[in-house]
C-alpha positions as CSV (number, residue, x, y, z in Angstrom):
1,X,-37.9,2.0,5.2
2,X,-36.0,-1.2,3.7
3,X,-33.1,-2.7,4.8
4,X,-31.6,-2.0,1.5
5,X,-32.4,1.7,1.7
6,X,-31.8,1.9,5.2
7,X,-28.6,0.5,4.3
8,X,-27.5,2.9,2.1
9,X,-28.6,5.7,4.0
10,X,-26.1,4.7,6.3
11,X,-23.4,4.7,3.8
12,X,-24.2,7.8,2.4
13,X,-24.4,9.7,5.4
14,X,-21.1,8.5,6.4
15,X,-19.0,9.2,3.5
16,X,-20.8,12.8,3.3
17,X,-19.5,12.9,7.1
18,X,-16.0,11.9,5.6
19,X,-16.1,14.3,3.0
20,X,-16.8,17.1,5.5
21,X,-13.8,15.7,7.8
22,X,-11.5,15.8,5.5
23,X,-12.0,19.2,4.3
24,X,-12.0,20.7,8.1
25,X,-8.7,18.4,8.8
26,X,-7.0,20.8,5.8
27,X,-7.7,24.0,7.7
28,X,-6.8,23.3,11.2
29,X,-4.5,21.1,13.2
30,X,-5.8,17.6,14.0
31,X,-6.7,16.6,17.0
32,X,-5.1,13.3,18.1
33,X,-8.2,11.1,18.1
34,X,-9.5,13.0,15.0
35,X,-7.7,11.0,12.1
36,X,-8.9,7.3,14.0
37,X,-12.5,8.4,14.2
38,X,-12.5,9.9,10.6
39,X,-11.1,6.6,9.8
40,X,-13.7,4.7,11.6
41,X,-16.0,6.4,9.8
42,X,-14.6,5.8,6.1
43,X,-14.5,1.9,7.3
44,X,-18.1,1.8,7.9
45,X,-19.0,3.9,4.9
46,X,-17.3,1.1,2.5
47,X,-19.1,-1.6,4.6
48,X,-22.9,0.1,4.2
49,X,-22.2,1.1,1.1
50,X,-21.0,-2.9,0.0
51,X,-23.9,-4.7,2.2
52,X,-26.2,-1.9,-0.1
53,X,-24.5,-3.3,-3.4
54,X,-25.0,-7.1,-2.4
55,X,-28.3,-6.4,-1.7
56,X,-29.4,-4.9,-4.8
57,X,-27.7,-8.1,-7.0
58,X,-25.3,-5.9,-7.9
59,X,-22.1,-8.3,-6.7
60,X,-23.1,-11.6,-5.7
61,X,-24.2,-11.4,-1.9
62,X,-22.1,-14.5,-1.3
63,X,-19.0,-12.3,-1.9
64,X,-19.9,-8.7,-1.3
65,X,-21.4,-9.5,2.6
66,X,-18.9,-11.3,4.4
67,X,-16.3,-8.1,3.1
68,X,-18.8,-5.8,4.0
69,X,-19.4,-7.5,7.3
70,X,-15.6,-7.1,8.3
71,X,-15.2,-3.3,7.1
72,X,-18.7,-2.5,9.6
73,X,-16.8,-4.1,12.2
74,X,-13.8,-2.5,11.7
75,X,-15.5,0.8,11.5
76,X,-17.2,0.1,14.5
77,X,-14.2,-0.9,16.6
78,X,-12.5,2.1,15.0
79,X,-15.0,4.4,16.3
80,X,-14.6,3.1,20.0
81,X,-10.9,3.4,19.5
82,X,-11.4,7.0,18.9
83,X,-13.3,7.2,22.1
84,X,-10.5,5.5,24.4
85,X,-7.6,7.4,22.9
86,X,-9.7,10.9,23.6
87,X,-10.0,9.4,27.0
88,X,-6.9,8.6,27.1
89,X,-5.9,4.9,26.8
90,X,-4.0,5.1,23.5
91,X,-3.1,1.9,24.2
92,X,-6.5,0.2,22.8
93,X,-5.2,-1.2,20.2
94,X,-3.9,-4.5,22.1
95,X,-6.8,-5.4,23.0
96,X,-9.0,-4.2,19.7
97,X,-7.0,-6.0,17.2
98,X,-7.2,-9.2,18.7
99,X,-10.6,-8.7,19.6
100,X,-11.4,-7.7,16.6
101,X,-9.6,-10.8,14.6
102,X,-11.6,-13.2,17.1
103,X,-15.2,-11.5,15.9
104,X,-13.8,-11.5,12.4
105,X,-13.5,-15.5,12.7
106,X,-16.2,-16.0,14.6
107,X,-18.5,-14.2,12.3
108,X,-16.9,-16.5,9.0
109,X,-17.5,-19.3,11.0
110,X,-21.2,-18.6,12.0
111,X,-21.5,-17.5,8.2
112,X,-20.4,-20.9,7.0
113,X,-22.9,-23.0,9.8
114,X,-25.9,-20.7,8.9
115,X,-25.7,-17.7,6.5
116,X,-29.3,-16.5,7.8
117,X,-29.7,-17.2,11.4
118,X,-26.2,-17.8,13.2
119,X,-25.0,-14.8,10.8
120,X,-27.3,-12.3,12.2
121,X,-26.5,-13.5,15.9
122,X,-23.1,-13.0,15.5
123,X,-23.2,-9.8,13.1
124,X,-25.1,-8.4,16.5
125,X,-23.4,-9.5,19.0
126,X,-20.0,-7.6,17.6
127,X,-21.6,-4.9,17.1
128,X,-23.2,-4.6,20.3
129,X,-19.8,-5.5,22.1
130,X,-18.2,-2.8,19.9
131,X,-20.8,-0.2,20.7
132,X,-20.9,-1.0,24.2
133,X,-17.2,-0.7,24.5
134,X,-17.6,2.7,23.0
135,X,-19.9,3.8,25.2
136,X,-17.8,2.5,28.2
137,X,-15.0,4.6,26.8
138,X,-17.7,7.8,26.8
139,X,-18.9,6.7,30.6
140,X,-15.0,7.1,31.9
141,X,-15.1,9.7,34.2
142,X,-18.5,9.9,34.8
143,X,-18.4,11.9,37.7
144,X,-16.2,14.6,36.0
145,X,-18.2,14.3,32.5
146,X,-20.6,16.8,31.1
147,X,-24.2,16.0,30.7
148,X,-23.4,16.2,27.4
149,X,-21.0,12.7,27.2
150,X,-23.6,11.4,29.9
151,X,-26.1,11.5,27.5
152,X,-23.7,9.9,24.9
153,X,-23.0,7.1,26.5
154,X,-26.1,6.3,27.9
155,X,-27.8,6.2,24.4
156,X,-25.1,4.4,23.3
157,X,-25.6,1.9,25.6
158,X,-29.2,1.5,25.6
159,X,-29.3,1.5,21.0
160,X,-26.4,-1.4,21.6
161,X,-28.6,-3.5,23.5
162,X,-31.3,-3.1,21.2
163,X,-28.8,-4.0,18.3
164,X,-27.6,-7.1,20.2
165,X,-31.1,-8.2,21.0
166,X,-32.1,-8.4,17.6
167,X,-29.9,-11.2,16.6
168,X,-30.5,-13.1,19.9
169,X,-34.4,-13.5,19.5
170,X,-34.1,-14.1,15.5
171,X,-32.5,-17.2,16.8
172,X,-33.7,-17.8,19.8
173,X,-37.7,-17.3,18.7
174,X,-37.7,-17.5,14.6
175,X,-41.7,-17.0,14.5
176,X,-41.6,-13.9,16.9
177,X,-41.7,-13.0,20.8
178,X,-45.0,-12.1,21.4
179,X,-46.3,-9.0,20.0
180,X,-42.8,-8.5,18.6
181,X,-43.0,-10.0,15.2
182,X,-39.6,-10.0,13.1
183,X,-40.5,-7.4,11.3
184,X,-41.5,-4.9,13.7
185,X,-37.8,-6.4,15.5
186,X,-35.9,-5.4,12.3
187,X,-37.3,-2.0,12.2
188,X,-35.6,-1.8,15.5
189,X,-32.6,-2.7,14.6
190,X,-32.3,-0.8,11.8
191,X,-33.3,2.1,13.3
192,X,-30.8,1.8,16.4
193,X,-28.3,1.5,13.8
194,X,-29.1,5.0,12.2
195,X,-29.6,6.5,15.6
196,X,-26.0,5.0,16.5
197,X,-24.6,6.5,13.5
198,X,-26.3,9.7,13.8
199,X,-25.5,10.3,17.9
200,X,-21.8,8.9,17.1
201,X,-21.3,11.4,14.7
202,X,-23.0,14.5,16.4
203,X,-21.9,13.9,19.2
204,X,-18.5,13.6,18.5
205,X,-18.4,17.0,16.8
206,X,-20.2,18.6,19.7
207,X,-17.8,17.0,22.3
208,X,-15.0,18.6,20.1
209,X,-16.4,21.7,20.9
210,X,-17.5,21.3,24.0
211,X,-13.4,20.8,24.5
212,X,-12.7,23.2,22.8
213,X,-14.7,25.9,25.0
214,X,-13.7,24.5,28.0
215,X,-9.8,25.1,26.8
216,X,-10.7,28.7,25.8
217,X,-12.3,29.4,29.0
218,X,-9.4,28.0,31.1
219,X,-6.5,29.7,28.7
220,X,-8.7,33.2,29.7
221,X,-8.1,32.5,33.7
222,X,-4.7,30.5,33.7
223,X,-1.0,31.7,32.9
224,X,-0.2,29.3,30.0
225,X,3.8,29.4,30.6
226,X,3.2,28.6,34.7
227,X,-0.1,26.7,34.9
228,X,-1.2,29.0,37.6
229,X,-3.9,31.8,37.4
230,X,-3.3,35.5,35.4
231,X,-4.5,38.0,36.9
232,X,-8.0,37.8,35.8
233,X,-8.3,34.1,37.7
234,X,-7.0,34.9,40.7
235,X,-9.5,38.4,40.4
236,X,-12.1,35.8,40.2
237,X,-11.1,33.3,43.0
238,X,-10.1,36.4,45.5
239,X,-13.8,38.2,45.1
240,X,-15.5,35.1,46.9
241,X,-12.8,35.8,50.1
242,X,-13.5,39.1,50.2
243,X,-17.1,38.8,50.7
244,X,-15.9,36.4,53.7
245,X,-14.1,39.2,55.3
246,X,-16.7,41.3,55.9
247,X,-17.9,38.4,58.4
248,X,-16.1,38.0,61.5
249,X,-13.8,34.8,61.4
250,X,-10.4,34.0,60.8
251,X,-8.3,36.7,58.6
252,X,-7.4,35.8,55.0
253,X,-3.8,37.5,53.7
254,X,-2.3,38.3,50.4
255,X,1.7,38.2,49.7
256,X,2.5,40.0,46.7
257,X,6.1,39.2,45.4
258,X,8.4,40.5,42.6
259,X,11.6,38.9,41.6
260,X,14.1,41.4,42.0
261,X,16.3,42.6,38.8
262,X,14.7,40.5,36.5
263,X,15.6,42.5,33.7
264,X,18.8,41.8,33.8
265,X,18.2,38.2,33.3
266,X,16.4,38.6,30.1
267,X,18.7,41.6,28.7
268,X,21.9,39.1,29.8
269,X,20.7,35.6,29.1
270,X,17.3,36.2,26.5
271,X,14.1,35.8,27.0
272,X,13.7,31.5,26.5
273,X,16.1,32.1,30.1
274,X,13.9,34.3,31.6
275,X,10.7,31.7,30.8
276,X,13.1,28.9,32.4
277,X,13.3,31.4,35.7
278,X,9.6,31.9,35.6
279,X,8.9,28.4,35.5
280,X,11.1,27.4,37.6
281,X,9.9,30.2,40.4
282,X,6.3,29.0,40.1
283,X,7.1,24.9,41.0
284,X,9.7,26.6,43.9
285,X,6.7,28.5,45.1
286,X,4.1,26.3,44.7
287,X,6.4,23.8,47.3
288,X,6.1,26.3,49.8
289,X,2.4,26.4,50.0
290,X,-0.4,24.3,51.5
291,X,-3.4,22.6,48.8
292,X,-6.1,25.5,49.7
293,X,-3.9,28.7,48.9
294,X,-3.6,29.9,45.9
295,X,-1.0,31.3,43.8
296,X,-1.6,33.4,40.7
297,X,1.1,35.6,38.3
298,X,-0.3,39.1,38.2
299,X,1.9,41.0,35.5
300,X,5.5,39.7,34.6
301,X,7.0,38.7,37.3
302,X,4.6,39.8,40.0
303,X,2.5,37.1,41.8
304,X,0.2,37.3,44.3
305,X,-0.6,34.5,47.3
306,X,-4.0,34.3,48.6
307,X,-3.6,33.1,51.9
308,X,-6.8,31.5,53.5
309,X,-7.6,31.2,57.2
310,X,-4.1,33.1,58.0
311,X,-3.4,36.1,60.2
312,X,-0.5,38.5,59.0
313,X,2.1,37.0,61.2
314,X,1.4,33.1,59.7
315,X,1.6,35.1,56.7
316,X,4.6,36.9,57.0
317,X,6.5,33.5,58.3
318,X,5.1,31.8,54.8
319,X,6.5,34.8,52.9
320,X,10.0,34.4,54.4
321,X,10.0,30.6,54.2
322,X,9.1,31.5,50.4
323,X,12.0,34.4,50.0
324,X,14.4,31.7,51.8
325,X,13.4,28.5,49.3
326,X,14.0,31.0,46.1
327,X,16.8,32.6,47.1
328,X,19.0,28.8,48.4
329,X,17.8,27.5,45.2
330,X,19.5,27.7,41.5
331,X,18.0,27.8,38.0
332,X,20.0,26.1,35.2
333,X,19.2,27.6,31.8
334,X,21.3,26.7,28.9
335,X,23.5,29.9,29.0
336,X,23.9,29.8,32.5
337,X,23.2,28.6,36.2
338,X,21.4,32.1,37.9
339,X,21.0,32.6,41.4
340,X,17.4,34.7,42.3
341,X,16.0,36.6,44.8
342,X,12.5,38.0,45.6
343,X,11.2,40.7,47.5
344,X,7.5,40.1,49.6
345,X,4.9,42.6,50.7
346,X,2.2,41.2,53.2
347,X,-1.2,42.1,54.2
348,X,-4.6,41.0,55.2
349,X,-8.3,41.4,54.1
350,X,-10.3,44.3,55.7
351,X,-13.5,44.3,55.8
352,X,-13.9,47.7,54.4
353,X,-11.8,46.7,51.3
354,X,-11.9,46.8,47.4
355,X,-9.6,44.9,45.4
356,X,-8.0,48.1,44.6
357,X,-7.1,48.7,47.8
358,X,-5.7,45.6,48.8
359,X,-3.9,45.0,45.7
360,X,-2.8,48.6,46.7
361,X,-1.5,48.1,50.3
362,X,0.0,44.8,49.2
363,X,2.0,46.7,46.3
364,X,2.7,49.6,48.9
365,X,4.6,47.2,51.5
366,X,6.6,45.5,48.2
367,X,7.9,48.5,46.9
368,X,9.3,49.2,50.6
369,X,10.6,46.1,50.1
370,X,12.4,47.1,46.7
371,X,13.5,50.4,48.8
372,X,15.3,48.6,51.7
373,X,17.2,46.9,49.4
374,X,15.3,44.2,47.6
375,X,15.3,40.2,48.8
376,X,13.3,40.9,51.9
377,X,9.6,40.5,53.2
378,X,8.0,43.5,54.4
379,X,4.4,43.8,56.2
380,X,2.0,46.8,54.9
381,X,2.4,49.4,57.7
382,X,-1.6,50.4,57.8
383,X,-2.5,46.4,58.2
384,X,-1.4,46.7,61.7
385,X,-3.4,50.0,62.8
386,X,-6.3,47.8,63.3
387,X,-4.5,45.3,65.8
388,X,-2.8,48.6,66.8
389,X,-6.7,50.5,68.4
């Protein structure tokens, strides 16, 4: 393939890519690092497509390069833009611009010494700095990342070097390096140039859906008003501790808890009050609590505390430092300043259990709780027969 065809490859493939953009952006809501990277991807368009033009005589190359230069770079610095502010620096912009303005002149000025050899240096050198910086942006938390953005920014790192090497032996050896002629080093370069735009641009729609998964997934297991598991998470993190408790060792317990009269809150004040109560419970709660339990809203205003490496009377003391906190405590809506209480039912893990009957014995010692008159922590009755024989 010829540089010239090469060329507009590239330029067609990115305005199809635009086109495509721009029609998705019309039936969903953008994503905040969408509109920059769809951008980027326009700016490199106009600069393949111009380099393309120049080439073919169309506009004098004197004219059409150095503009098409500048858009590629701009693109390119776009692009890594895009990858900073989904990793979120959306600051990048102080230091791209000037950046950016400093290759810009720099690139003129090597344009002006030597419009073959000092021009291709430079033209490879920004893009490789671009391009790495891109694929630094991909490499932030690597430890965290999927294999996925792994793979990303490795590739991306290894097609810039190839891209800045290019100019570097053009000048450094004009007749070749070797084996490597300048032809076969062009072929290269203009190949790590299609791979960067094809990986840039696939992989940016699949880490959009890889994000995408991962948020549906987590808005299955967590409570989107409180942050904290629905019922189905904490289902999931419970079953691993009740394996455990067929094994002798230290007792796990579960607190169930209800707020009491609740209703009354949401016929009296609405329901945005009753979200503000709710909220405000959960952070009250989560206070109260060490880093390794877990707290999780099971229907409502029922939540359940798994309590690992606790015995029921740890547990119980837990539960009323957790009944006093919500009760001394005051939640300021916009209708009103409401005072709550809470009433606790305790028990521990058997080995013989099920989730239904723990959730069961749990739910047994609240609703003794609710009898006795409500604000009070209650133990389940048949969690002490085995202490009791």
């Amino acid at each position: 393939m010829d540089s010239t065809t090469m060329v507009l490859a590239l330029a067609l493939g990115n305005l199809a890519l635009c086109a495509t953009l721009f029609f998705f952006e019309q039936s969903v809501h953008r994503r905040p690092a969408l509109p920059t990277w769809s951008w980027s991807r326009l700016y490199q368009a106009a600069g393949w497509l111009l380099l393309a033009i120049g080439a073919a005589g169309v506009v004098p190359e004197g004219l059409a390069l150095p503009v098409a230069y500048a858009f590629v770079f701009v693109g390119v610095a776009w692009e890594s833009g895009a990858a900073w502010e989904r990793a979120g620096r959306l600051r990048w912009r102080r230091i791209t611009l000037p950046a950016l303005g400093l290759a810009l002149a720099g690139f003129l000025l090597c344009w002006l010494i030597d419009p073959i050899g000092l021009r291709a240096l430079a033209a490879s050198l920004i893009l490789s700095a671009f391009y790495l910086s891109l694929a630094a942006a991909l490499a932030r938390g690597w430890v965290q990342a999927s294999l996925l953005q792994r793979f990303l920014a490795l590739a991306t790192t290894l097609l810039a070097i190839v891209v800045g090497a290019r100019g570097a032996l053009v000048l450094l050896a004009p007749a070749g390096w070797g084996w490597m002629t300048n032809d076969m080093l062009r072929q290269f370069h203009s190949a790590a140039l299609y791979l960067l735009a094809l990986v840039g641009g696939f992989g940016w729609l699949l880490l959009g859906r890889e994000r995408e998964q991962a948020e549906l997934a987590r808005m299955e297991i967590v409570d989107p008003l409180t942050d904290v598991p629905n019922r189905r998470g904490f289902f999931q993190a419970l079953a691993p501790w009740m394996a455990l408790a067929r094994r002798p060792g230290q007792p796990t317990a579960l607190v169930v808890f209800d707020l009491d009269q609740f209703k009354r809150i949401n016929d009296g004040y609405g329901h945005p009050a009753g979200d503000v109560v709710i909220a405000h419970l959960t952070g009250t709660c989560k206070r109260q609590l060490r880093d390794s339990d877990l707290l999780g809203r099971l229907v409502g205003v029922e939540f359940a505390i798994l309590l690992p490496r606790t015995n029921l009377d740890d547990a119980a003391m837990v539960a009323e430092r957790m009944r006093a906190a919500i009760e001394g405590e005051r939640v300021k809506t916009e209708r009103a300043v409401i005072a709550l209480t809470a009433s606790f039912g305790v028990t521990t893990i058997r080995p013989d259990d099920s989730t239904v009957t723990l959730l069961a014995r749990a739910d047994e010692a609240l609703r003794v709780a609710k009898k006795a008159g409500r604000n009070r922590v209650e133990v389940a009755a048949s969690a002490l027969e085995p202490a009791e024989e």
